[in-house]
C-alpha positions as CSV (number, residue, x, y, z in Angstrom):
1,X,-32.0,-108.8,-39.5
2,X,-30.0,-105.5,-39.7
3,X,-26.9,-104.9,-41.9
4,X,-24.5,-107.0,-39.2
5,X,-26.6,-109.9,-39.6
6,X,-28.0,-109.3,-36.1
7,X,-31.7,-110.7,-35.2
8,X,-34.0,-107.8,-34.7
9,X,-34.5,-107.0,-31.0
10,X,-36.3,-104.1,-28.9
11,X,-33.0,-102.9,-28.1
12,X,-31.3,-100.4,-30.7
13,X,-27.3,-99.7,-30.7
14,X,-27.0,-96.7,-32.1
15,X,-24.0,-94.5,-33.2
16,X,-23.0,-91.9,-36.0
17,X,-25.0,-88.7,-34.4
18,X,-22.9,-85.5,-34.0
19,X,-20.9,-84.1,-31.4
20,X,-22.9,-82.3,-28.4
21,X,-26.1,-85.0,-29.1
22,X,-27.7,-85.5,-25.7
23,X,-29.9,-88.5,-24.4
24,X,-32.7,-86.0,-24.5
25,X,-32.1,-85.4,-28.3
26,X,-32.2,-89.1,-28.9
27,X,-35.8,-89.9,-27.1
28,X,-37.2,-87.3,-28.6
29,X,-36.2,-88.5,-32.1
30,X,-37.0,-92.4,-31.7
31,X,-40.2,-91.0,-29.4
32,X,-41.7,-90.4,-33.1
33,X,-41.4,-93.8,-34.2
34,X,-41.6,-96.4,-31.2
35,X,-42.6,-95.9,-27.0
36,X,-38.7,-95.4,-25.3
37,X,-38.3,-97.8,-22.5
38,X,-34.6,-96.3,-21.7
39,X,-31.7,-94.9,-23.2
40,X,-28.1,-95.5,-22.2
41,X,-25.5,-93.0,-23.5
42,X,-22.3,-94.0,-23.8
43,X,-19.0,-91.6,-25.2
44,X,-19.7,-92.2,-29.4
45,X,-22.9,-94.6,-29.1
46,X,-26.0,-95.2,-27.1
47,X,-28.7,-97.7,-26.9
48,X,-32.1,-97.0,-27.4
49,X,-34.3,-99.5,-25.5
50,X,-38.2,-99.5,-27.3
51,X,-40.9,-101.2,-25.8
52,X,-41.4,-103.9,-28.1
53,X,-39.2,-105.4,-31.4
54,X,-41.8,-104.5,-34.1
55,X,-41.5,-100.8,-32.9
56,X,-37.6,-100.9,-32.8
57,X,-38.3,-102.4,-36.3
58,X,-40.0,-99.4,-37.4
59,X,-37.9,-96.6,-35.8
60,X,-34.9,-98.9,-37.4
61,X,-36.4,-97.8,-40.5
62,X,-37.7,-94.6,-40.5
63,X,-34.4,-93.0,-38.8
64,X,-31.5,-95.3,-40.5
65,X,-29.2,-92.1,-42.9
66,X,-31.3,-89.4,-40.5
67,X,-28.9,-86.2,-39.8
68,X,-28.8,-85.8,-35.9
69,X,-26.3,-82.6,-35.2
70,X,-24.3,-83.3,-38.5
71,X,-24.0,-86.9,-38.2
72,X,-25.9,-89.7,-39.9
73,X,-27.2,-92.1,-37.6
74,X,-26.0,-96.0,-38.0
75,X,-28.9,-98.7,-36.2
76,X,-28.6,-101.5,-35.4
77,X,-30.2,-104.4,-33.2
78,X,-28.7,-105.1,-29.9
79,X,-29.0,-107.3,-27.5
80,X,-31.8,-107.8,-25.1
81,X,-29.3,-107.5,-22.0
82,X,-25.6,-107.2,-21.8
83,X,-22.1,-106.0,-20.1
84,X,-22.7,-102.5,-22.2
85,X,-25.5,-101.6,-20.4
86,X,-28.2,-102.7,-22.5
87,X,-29.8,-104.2,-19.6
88,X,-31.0,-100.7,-18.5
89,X,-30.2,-101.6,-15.0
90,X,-29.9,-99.0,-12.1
91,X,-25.8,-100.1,-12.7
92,X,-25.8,-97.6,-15.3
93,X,-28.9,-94.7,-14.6
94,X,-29.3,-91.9,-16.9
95,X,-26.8,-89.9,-18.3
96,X,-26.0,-86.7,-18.1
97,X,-27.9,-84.0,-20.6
98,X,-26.6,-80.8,-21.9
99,X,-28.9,-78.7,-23.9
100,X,-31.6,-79.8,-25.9
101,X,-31.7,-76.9,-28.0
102,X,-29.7,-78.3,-30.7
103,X,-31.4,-79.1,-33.7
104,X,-31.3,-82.6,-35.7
105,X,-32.6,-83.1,-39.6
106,X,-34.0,-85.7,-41.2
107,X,-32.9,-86.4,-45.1
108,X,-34.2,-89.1,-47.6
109,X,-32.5,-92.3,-47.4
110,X,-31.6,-93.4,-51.0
């Protein structure tokens, strides 16, 4: 269970990352740690969708406090399928990316 008491799950909410982060940022970081089924980026959060829970489990762990364009991500499980678009349906399709060029940083978690 993550720090909101929610079961683990394949599917990642995940919020905290800095202003100008793109979808493109975000598979590239999780990529590391777990196979990206999908991503859905919302305005302040996204979902990361992995393609199985012991993966998201991992990536969970490895990339919890990590510095992604001067924000420190927050990860938590979400739901397999819901009204945010967790689902990964064609209702909500990629998002838009700006530049990838932007650089993220990882830092110990204490």
């Amino acid at each position: 269970r993550d720090d909101r008491g929610n079961p683990a799950t394949k599917n990642l909410f995940v919020a905290g990352y800095g202003p100008g982060t793109t979808e493109q940022q975000l598979r590239e970081i999780f990529s590391q740690h777990a196979t990206i089924v999908g991503v859905v980026m919302k305005t302040t959060f996204s979902f990361v969708n992995t393609s199985d829970r012991i993966s998201a489990v991992n990536a969970r762990e490895a990339l919890i406090g990590s510095v992604v364009n001067g924000g420190v991500l927050r990860i938590n499980f979400a739901k397999e399928s819901g009204r945010l678009g967790t689902s990964f349906d064609s209702t909500y399709g990629p998002s838009s990316s700006v530049s990838a060029q932007q650089r993220y940083s990882r830092h110990p978690v204490y």
